[in-house]
C-alpha positions in Angstrom: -1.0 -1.8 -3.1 -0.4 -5.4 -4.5 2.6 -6.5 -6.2 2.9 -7.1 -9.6 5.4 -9.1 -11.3 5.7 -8.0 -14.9 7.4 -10.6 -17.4 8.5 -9.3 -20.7 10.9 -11.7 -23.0 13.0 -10.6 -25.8 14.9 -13.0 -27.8 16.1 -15.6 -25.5 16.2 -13.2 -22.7 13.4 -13.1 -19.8 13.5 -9.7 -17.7 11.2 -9.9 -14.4 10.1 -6.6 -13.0 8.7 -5.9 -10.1 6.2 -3.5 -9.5 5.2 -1.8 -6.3 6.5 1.6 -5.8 4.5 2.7 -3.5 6.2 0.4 -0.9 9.9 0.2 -2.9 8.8 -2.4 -4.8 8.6 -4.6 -1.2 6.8 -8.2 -2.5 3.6 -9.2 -0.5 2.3 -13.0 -0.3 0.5 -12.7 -3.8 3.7 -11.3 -5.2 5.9 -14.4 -4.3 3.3 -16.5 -5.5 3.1 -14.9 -8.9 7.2 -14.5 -8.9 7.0 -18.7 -8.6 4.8 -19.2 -11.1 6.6 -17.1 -13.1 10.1 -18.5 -12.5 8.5 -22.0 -12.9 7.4 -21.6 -16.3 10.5 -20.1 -17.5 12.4 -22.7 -16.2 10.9 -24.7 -18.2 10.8 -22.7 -21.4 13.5 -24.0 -24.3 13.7 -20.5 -25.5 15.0 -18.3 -22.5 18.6 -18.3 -22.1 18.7 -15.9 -19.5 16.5 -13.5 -16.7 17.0 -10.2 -15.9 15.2 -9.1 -12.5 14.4 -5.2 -12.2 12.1 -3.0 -10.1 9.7 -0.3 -11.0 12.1 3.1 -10.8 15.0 4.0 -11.2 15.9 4.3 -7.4 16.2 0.8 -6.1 15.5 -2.6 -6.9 13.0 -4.3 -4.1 13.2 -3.6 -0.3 12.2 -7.6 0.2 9.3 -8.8 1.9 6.6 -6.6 2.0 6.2 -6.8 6.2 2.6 -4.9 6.2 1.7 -7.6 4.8 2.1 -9.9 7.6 -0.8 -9.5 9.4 -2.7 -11.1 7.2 -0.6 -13.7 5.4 1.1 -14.8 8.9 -1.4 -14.6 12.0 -0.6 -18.3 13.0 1.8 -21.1 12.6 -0.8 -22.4 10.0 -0.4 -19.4 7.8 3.2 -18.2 8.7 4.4 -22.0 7.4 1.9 -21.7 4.1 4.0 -18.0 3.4 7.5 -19.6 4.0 6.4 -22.3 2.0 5.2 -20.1 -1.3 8.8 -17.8 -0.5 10.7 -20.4 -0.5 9.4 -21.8 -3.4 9.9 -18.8 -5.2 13.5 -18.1 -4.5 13.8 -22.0 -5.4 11.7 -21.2 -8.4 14.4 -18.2 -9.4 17.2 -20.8 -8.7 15.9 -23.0 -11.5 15.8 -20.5 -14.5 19.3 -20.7 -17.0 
């Protein structure tokens, strides 16, 4: 099952949920795409003071990478350099909200 990322804001206050259950809320290539876009836009909101990140449950947060995913997003140097690229942008993405 994909990952979704889920943004809901109150006030001034971003929360970013994460939504894959199925897998313990593990984020696949599409996920960490949609997490930077998402982080990248609230960075540069003037309205959100804060993020809160969150899972789907209420028994654990994310388990990371989503490594079934692999095979498909990381069969060659080509590929496994285009995934580091979009995960590394989207921690860096994360970095960048207030």
């Amino acid at each position: 099952m994909p990952t979704k990322i889920n943004l809901s804001i109150d006030s001034s206050i971003a929360t970013i949920r994460i939504e894959n259950i199925q897998s313990l809320n593990s984020i696949d290539y599409n996920g960490w795409d949609n997490l930077q876009q998402t982080c990248i836009g609230l960075a540069k909101s003037k309205d959100i003071r804060a993020a809160i990140f969150t899972g789907e449950g209420d028994k654990y947060f994310s388990s990371g990478a989503d490594i079934k995913d692999f095979l498909k997003t990381r069969y060659n140097k080509t590929s496994a350099t285009k995934y580091a690229e979009v995960f590394d942008g989207a921690l860096n993405a994360i970095e960048s909200i207030p």
